[in-house]
Structures are given as structure tokens and as C-alpha cells.
N, C-alpha and C positions, 0 to 999 in steps of 0.2 A: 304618229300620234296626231289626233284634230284637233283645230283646235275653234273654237267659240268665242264670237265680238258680242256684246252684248252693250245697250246702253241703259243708265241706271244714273239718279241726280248724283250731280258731286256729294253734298253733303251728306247722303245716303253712304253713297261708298265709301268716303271718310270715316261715318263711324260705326261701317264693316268692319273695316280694316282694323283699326283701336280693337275692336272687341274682337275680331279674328287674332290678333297679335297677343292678347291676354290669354287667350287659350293656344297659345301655339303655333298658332295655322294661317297661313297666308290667302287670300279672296281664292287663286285656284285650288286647291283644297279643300275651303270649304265648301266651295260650289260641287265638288267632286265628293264629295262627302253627300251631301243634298241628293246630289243625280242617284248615288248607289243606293241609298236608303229608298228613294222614291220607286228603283227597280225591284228591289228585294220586298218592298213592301205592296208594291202592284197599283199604289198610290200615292199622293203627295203625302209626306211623314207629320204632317202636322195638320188640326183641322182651321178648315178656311171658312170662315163662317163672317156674316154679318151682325150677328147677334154679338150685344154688348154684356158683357161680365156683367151681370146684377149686382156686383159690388158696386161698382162705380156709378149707379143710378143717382138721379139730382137727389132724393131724400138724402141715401145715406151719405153724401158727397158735405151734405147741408149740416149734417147730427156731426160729421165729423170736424168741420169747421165750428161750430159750436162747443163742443167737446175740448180742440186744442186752444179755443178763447176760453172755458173756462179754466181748464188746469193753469193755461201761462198767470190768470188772475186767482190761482192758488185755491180753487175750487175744484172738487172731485167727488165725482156723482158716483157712490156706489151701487152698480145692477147685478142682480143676480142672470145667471144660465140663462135663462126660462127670461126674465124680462129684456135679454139682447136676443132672444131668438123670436120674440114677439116683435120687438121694432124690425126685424129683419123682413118679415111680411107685410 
């Protein structure tokens, strides 16, 4: 069997390892896991992009900060469907 050194930060592979151990699975594993998917799929199994989740843009980052100040001051803005899918664009 081969076998692969790879280097990767500490703190990195610490909290691999935590969330590989919740599911199971120890770093070789999941790395072997990774490699078969990426054969069988003829590609990396997940996409790799630079592009940021439009969720997480400064607007709605801003609405949502606002939002959790007013509920904690017991204020609660009721919107309908149609006017969160209006702030959404």
C-alpha cells in the first residue's frame, strides 16, 4: 500500500480531525474517501469556485445585524414572501 506526506497548518488539521472523528472516520479515510470520489466522479467532488455565496453579501450581512438588534430590543418587523424576496435583490 502507498503511502502520502502531505503538509496542511496545524490548526487546519486539528479541526479535520474533530469533525472527521464525529463522523467516524480518521484524516486517512477521509482523504481516501476524497481521492475515490474525485476518480469516480472524473473531477474534484465539490465545486471550487471564487465566487461568494450571495447570502453572505455586506447588504444582507447589514439587514441581518439590524434585524437581531431589533428582536434582542423586542421589536419584530413583520414581512411578507414577496417583500424578503424584494430586499434579496
Amino acid at each position: 500500500m502507498a503511502q502520502i506526506n502531505i503538509r496542511i497548518d496545524d490548526n487546519i488539521k486539528e479541526k479535520a480531525e474533530i469533525l472527521f472523528a464525529e463522523l467516524g472516520l480518521n484524516m486517512s479515510t477521509a482523504v481516501n474517501i476524497f481521492i475515490r470520489q474525485s476518480i469516480r466522479q472524473g473531477a474534484i467532488p465539490f465545486e471550487i469556485t471564487t465566487q461568494v455565496d450571495p447570502f453572505y453579501r455586506q447588504e444582507n450581512l447589514m439587514i441581518l445585524k439590524e434585524s437581531i438588534k431589533e428582536a434582542n430590543e423586542g421589536k419584530f418587523i413583520s414581512k411578507s414572501m414577496e417583500e424578503l424576496q424584494e430586499m434579496e435583490q
